[in-house]
PDB file of N, CA, C, O and CB in Angstrom:
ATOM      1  N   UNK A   1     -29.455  76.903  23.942  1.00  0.00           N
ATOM      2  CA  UNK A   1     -30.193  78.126  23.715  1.00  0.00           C
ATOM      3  C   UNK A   1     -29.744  79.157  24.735  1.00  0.00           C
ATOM      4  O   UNK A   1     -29.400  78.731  25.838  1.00  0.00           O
ATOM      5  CB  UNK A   1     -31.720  77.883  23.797  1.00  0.00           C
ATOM      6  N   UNK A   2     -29.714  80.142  24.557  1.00  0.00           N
ATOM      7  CA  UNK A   2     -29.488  81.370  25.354  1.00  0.00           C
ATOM      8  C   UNK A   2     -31.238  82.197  25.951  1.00  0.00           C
ATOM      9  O   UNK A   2     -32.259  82.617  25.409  1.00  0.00           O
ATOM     10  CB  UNK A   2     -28.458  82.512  24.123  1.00  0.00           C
ATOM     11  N   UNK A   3     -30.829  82.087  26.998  1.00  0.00           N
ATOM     12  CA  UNK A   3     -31.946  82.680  28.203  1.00  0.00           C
ATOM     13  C   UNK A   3     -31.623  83.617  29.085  1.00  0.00           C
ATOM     14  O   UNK A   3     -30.669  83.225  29.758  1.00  0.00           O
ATOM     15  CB  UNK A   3     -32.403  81.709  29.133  1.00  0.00           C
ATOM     16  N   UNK A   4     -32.086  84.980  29.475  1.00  0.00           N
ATOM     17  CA  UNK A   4     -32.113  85.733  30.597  1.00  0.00           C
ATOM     18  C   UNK A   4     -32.582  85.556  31.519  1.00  0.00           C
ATOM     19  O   UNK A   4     -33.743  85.915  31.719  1.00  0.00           O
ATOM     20  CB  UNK A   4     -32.394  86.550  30.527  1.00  0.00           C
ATOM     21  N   UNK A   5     -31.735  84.839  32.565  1.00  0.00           N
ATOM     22  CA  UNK A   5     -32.063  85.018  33.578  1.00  0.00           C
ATOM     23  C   UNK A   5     -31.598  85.289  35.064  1.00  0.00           C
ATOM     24  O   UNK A   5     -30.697  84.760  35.715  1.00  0.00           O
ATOM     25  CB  UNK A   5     -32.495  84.415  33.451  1.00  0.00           C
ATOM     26  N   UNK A   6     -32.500  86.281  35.390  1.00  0.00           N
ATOM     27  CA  UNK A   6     -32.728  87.309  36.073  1.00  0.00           C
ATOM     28  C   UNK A   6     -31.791  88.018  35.822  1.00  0.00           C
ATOM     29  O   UNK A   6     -30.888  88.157  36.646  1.00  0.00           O
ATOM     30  CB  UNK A   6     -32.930  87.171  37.252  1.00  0.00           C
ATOM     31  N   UNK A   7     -31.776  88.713  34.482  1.00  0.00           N
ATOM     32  CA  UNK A   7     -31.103  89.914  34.112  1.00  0.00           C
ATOM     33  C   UNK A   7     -29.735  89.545  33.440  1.00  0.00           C
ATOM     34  O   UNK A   7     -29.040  90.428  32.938  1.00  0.00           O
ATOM     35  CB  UNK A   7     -30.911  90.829  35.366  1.00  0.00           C
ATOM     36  N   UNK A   8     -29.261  87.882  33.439  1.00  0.00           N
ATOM     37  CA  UNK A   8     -27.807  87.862  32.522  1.00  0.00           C
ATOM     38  C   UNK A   8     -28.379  86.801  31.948  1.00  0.00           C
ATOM     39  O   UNK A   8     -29.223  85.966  32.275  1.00  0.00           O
ATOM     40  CB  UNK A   8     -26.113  87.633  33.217  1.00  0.00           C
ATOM     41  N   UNK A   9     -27.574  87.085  30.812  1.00  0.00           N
ATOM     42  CA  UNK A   9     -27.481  86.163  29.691  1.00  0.00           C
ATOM     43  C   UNK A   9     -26.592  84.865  29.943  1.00  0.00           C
ATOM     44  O   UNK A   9     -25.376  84.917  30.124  1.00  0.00           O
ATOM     45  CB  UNK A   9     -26.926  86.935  28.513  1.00  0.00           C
ATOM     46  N   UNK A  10     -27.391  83.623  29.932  1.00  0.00           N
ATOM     47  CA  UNK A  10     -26.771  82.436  30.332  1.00  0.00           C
ATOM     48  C   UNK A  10     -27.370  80.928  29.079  1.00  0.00           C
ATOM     49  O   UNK A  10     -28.415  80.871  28.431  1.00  0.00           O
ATOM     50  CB  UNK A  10     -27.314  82.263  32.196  1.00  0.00           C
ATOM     51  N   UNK A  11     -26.705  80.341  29.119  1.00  0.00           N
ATOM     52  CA  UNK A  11     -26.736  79.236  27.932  1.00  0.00           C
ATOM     53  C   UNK A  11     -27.220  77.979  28.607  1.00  0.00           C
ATOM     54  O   UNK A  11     -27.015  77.862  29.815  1.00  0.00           O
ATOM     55  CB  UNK A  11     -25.187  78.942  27.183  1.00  0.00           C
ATOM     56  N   UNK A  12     -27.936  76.885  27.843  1.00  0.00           N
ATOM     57  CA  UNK A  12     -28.528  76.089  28.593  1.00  0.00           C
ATOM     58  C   UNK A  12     -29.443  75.501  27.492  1.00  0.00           C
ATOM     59  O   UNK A  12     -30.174  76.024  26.652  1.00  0.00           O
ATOM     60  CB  UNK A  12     -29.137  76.734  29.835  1.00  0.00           C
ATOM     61  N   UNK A  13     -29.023  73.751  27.919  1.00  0.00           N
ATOM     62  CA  UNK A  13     -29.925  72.378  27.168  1.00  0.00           C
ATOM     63  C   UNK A  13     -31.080  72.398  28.118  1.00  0.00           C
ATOM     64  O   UNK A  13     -31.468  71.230  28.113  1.00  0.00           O
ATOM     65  CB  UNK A  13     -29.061  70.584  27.163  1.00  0.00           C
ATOM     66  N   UNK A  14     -31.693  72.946  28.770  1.00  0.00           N
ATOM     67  CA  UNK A  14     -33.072  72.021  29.452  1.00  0.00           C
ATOM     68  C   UNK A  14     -34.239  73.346  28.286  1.00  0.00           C
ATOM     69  O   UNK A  14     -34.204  74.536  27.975  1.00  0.00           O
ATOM     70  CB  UNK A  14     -33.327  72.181  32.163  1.00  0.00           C
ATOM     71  N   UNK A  15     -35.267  71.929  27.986  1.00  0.00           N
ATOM     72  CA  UNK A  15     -36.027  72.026  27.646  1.00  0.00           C
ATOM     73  C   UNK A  15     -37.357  72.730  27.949  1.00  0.00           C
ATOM     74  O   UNK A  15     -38.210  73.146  27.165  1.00  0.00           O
ATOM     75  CB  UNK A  15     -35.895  71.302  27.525  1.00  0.00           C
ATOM     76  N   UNK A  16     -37.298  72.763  29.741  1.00  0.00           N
ATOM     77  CA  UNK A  16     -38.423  72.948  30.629  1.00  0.00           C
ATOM     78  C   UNK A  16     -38.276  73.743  31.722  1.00  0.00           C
ATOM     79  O   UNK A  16     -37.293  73.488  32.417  1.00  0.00           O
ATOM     80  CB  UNK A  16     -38.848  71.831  31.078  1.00  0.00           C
ATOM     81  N   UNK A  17     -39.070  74.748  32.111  1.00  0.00           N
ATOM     82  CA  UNK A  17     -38.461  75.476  33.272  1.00  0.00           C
ATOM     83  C   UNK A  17     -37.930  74.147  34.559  1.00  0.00           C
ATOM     84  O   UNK A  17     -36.849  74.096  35.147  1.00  0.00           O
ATOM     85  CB  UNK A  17     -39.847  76.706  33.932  1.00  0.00           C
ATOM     86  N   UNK A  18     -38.840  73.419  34.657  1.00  0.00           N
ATOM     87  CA  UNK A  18     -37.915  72.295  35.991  1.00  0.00           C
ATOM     88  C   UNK A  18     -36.608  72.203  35.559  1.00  0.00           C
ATOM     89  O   UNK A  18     -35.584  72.461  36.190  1.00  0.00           O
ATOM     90  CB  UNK A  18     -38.451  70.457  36.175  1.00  0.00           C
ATOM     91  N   UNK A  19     -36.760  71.740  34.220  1.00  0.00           N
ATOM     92  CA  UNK A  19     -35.131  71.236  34.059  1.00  0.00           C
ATOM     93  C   UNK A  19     -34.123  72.805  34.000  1.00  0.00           C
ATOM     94  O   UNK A  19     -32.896  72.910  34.008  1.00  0.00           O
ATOM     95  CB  UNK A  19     -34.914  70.141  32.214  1.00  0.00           C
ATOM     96  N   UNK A  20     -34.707  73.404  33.968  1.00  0.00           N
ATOM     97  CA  UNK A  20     -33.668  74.826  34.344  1.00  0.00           C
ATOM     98  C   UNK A  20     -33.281  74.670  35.896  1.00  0.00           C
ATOM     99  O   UNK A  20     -32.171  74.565  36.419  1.00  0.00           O
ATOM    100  CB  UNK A  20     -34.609  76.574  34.133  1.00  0.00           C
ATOM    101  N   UNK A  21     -34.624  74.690  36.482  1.00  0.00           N
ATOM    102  CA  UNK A  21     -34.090  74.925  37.783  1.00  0.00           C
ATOM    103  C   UNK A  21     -33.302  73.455  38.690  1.00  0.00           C
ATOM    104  O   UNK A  21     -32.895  73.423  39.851  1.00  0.00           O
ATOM    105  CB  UNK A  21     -35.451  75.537  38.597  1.00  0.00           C
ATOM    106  N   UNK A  22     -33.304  72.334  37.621  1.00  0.00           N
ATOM    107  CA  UNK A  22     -32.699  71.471  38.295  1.00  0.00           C
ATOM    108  C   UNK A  22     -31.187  71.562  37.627  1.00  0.00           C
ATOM    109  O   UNK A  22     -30.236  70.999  38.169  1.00  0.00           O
ATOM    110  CB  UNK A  22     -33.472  70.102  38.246  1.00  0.00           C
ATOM    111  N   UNK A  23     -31.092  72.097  36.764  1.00  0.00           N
ATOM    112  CA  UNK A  23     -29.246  72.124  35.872  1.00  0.00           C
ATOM    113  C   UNK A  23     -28.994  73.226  36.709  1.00  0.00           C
ATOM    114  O   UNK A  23     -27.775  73.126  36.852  1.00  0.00           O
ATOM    115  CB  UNK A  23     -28.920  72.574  33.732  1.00  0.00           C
ATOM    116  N   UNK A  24     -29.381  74.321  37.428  1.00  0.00           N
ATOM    117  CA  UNK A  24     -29.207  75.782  38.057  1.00  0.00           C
ATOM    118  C   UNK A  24     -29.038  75.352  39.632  1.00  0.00           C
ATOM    119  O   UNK A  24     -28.797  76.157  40.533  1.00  0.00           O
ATOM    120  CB  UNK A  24     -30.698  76.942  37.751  1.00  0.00           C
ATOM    121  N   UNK A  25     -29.249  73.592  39.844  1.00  0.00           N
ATOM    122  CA  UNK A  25     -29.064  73.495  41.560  1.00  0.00           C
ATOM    123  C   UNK A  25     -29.946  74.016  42.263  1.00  0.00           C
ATOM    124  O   UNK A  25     -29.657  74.171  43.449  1.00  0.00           O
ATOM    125  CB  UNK A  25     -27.923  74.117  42.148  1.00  0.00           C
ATOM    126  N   UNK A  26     -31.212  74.430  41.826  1.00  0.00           N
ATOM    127  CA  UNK A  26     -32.005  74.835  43.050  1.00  0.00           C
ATOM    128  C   UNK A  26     -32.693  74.557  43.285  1.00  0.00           C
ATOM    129  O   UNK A  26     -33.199  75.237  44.177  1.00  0.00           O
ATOM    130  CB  UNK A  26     -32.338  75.597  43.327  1.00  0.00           C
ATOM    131  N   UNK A  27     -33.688  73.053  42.730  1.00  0.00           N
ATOM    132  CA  UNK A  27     -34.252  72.838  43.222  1.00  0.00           C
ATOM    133  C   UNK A  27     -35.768  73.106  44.148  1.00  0.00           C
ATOM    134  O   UNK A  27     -36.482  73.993  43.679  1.00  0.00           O
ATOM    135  CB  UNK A  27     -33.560  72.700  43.279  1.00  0.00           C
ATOM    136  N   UNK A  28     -36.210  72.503  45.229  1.00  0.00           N
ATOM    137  CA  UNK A  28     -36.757  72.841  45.940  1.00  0.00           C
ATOM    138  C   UNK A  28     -36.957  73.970  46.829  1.00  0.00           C
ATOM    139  O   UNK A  28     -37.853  74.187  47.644  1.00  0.00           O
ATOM    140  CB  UNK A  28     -36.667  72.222  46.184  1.00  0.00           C
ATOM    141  N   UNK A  29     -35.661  74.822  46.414  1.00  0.00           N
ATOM    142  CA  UNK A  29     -35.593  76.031  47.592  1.00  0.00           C
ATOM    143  C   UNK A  29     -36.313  77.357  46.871  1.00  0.00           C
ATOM    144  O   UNK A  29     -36.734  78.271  47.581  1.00  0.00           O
ATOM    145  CB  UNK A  29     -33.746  76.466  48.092  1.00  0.00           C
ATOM    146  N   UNK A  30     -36.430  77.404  45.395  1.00  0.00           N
ATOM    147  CA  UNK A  30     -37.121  78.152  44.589  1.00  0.00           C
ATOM    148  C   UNK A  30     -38.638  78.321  44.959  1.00  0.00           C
ATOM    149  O   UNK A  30     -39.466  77.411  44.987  1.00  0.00           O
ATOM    150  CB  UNK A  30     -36.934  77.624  43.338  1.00  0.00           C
ATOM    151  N   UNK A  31     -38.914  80.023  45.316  1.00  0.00           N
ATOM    152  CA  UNK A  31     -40.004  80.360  46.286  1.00  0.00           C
ATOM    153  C   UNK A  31     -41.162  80.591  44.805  1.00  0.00           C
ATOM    154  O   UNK A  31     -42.382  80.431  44.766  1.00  0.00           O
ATOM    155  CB  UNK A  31     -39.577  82.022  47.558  1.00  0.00           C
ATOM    156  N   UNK A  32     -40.384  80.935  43.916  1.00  0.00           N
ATOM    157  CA  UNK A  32     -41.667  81.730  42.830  1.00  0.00           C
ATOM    158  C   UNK A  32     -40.619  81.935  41.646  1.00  0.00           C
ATOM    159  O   UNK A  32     -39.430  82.244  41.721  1.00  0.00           O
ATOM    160  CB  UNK A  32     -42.545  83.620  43.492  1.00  0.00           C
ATOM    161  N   UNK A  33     -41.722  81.568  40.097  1.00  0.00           N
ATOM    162  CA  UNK A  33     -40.862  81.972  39.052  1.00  0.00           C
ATOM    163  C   UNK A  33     -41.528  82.081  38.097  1.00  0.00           C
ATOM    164  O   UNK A  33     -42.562  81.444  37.893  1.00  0.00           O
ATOM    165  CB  UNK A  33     -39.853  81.259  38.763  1.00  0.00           C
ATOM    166  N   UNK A  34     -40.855  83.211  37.093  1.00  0.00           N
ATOM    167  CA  UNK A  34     -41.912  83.982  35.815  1.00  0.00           C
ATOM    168  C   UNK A  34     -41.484  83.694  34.578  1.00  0.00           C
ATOM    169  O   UNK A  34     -40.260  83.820  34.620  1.00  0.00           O
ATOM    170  CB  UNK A  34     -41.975  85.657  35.773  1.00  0.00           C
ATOM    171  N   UNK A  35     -41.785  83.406  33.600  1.00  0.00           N
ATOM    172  CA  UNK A  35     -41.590  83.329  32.217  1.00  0.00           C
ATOM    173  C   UNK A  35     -42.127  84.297  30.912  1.00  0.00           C
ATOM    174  O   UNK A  35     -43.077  84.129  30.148  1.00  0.00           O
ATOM    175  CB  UNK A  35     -42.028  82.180  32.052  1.00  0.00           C
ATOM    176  N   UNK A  36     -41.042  85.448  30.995  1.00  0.00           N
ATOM    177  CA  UNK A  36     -41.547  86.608  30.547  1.00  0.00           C
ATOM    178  C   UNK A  36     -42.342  87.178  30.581  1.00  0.00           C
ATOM    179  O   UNK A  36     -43.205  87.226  29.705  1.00  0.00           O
ATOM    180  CB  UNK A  36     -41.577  86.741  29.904  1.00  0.00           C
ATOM    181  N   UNK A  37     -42.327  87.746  31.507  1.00  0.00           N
ATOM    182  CA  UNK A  37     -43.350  88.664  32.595  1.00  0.00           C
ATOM    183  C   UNK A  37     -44.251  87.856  33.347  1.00  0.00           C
ATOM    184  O   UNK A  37     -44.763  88.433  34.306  1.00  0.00           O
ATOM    185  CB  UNK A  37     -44.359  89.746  31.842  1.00  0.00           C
ATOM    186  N   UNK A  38     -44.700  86.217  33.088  1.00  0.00           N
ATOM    187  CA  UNK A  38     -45.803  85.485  33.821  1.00  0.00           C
ATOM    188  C   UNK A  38     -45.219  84.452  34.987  1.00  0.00           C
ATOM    189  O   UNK A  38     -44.219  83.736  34.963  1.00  0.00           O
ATOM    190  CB  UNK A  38     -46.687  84.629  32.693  1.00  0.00           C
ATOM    191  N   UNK A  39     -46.306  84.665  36.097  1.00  0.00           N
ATOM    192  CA  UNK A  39     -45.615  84.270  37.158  1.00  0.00           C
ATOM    193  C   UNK A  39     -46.408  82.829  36.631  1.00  0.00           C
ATOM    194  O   UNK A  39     -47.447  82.842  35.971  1.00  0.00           O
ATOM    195  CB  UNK A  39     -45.805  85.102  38.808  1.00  0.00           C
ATOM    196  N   UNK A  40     -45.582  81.417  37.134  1.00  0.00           N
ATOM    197  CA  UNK A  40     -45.453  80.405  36.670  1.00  0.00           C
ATOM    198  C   UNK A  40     -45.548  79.408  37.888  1.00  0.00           C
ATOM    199  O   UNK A  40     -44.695  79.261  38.763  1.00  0.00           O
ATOM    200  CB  UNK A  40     -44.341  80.434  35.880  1.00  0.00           C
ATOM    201  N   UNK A  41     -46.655  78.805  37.780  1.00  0.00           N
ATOM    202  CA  UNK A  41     -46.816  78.322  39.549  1.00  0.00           C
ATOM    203  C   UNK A  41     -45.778  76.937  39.268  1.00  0.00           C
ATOM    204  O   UNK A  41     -45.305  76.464  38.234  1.00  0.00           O
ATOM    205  CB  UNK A  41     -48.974  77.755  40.284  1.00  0.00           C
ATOM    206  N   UNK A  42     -45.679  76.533  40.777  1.00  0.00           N
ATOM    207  CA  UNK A  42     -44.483  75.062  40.691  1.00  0.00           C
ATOM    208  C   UNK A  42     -44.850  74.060  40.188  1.00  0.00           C
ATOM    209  O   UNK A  42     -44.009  73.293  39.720  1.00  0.00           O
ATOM    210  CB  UNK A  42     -43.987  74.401  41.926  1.00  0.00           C
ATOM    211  N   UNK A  43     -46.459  73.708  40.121  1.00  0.00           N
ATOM    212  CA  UNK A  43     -47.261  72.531  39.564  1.00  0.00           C
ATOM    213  C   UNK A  43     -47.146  72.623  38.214  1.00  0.00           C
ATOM    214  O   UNK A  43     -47.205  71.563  37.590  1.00  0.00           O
ATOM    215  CB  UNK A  43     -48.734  72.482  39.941  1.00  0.00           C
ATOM    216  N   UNK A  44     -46.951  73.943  37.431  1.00  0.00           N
ATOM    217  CA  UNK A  44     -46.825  73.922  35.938  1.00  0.00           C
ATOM    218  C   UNK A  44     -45.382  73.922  34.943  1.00  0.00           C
ATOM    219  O   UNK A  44     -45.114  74.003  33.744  1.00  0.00           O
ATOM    220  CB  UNK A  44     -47.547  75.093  35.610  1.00  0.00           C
ATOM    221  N   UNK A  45     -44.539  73.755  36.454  1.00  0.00           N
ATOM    222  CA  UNK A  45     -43.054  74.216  35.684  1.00  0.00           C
ATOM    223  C   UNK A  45     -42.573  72.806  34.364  1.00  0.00           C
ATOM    224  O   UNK A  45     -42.206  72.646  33.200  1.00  0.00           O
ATOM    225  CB  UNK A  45     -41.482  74.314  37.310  1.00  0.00           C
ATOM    226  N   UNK A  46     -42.892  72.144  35.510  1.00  0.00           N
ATOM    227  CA  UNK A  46     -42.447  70.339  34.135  1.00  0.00           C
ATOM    228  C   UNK A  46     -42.669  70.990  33.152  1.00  0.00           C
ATOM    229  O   UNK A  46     -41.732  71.548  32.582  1.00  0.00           O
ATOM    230  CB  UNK A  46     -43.629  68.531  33.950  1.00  0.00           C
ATOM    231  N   UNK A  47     -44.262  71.120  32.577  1.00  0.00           N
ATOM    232  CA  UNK A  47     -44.890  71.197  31.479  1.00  0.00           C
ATOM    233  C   UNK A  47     -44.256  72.758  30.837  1.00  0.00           C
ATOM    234  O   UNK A  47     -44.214  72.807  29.608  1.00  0.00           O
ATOM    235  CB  UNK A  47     -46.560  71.038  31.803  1.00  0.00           C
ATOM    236  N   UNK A  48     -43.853  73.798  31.471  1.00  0.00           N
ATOM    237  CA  UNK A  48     -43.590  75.005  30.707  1.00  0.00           C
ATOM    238  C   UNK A  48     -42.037  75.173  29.933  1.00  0.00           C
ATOM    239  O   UNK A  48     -40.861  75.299  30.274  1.00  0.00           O
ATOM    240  CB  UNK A  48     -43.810  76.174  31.760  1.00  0.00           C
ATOM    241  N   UNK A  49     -42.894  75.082  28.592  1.00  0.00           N
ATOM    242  CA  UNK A  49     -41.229  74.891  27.783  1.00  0.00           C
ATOM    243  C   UNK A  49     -40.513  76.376  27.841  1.00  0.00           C
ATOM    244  O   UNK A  49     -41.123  77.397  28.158  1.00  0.00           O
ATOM    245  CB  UNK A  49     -41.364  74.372  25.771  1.00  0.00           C
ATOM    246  N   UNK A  50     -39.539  76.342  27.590  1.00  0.00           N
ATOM    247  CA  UNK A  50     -38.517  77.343  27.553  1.00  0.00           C
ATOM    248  C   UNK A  50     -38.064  77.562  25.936  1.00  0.00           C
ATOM    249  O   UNK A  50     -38.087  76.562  25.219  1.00  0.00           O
ATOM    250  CB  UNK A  50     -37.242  76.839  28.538  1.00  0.00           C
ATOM    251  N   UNK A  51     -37.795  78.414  25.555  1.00  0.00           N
ATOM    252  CA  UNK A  51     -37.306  78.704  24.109  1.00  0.00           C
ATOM    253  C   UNK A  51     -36.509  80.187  23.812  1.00  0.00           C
ATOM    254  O   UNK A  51     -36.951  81.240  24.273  1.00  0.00           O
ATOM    255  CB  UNK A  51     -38.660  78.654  23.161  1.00  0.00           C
ATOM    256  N   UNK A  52     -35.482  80.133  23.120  1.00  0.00           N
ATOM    257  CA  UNK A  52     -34.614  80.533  22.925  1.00  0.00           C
ATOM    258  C   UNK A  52     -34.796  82.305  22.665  1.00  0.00           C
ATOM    259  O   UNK A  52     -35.231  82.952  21.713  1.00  0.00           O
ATOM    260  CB  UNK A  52     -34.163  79.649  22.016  1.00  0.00           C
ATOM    261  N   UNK A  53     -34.184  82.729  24.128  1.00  0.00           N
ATOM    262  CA  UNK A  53     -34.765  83.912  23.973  1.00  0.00           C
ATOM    263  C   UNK A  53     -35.332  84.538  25.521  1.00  0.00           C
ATOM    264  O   UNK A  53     -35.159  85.583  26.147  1.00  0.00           O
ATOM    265  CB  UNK A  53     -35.913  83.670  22.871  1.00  0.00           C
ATOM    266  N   UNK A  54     -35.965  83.484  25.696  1.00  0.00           N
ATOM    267  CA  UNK A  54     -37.246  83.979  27.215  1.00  0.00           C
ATOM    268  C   UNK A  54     -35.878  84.471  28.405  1.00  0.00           C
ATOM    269  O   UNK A  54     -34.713  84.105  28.555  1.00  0.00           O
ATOM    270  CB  UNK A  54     -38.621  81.895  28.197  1.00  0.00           C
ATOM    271  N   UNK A  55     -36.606  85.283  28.953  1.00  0.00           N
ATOM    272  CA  UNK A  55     -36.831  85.623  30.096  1.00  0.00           C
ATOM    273  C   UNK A  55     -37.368  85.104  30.979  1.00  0.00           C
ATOM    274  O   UNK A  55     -38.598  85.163  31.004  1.00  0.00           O
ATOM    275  CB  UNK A  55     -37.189  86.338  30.094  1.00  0.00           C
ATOM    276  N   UNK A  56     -36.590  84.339  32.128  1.00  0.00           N
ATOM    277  CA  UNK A  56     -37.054  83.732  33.273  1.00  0.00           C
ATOM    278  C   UNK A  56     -36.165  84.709  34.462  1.00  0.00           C
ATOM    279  O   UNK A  56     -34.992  85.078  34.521  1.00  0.00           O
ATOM    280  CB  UNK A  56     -36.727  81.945  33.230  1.00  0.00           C
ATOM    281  N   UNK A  57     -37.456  84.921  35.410  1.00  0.00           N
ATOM    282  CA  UNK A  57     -36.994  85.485  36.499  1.00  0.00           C
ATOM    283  C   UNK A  57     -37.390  84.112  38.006  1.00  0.00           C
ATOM    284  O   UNK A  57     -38.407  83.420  37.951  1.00  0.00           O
ATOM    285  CB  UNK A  57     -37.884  87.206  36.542  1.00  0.00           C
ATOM    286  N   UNK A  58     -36.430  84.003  39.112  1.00  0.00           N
ATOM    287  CA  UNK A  58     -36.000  82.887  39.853  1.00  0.00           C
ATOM    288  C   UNK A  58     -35.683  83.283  40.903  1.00  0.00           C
ATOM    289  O   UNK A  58     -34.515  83.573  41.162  1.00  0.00           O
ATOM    290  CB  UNK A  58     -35.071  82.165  39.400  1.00  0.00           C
ATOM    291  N   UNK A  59     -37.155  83.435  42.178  1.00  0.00           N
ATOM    292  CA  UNK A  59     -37.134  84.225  43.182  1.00  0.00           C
ATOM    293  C   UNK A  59     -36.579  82.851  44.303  1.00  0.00           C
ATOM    294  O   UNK A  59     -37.547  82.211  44.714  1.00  0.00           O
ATOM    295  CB  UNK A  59     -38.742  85.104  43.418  1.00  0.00           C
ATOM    296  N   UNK A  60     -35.489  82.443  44.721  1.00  0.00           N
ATOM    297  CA  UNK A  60     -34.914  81.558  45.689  1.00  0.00           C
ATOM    298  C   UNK A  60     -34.671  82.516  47.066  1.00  0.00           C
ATOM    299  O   UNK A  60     -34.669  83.741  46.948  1.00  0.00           O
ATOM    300  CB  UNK A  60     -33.470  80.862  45.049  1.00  0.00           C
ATOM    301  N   UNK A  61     -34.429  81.748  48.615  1.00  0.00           N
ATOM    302  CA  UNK A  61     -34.120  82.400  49.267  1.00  0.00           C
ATOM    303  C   UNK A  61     -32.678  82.484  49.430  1.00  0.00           C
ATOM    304  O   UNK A  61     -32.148  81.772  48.577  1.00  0.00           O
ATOM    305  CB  UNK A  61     -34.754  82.206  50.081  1.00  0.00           C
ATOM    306  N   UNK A  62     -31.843  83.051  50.159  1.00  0.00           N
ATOM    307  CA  UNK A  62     -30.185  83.091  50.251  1.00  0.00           C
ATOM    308  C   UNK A  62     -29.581  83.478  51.419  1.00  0.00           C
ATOM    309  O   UNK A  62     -30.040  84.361  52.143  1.00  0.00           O
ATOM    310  CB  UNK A  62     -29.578  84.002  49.312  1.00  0.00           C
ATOM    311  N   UNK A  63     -28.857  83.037  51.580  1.00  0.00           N
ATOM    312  CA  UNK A  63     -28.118  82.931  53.208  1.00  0.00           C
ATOM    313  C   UNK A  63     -26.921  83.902  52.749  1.00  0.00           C
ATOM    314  O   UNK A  63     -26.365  84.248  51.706  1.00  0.00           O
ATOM    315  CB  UNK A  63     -27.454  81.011  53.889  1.00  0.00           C
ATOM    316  N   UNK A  64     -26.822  84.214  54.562  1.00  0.00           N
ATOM    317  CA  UNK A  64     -25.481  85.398  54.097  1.00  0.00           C
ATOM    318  C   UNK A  64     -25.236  86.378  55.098  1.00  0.00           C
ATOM    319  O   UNK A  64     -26.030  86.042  55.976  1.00  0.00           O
ATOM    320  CB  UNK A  64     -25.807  86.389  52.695  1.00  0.00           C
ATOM    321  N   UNK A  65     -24.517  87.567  55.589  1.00  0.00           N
ATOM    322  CA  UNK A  65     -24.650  88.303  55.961  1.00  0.00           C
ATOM    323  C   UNK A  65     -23.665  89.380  55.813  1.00  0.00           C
ATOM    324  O   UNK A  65     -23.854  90.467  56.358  1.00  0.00           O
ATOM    325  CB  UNK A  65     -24.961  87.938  56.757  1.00  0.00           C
TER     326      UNK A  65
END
């Protein structure tokens, strides 16, 4: 299915926002995340399905300078 997120268009088998953020590598470092327009606490991600189309936004922190 094809999903926006955070602003590009990207392709992807997970079923569930976790399984997004575990095929996306991030894991535990993910501070906050929304599912078309709704902010989506970490206790509910397993359970929140994803479907073809949504908008997920994926506030992580990032190193750098």
């Amino acid at each position: 299915m094809t999903l926006i997120i955070n602003g590009e268009r990207q392709q992807t088998e997970a079923a569930t926002l976790a399984c997004l953020l575990e095929a996306l590598e991030l894991g535990d470092s993910v501070v906050a995340t929304a599912l078309n327009g709704r902010f989506i606490r970490a206790v509910d991600r397993e359970r929140t399905a994803l479907k073809d189309g949504d908008a997920v936004e994926i506030l992580a922190p990032r190193q750098g300078g």
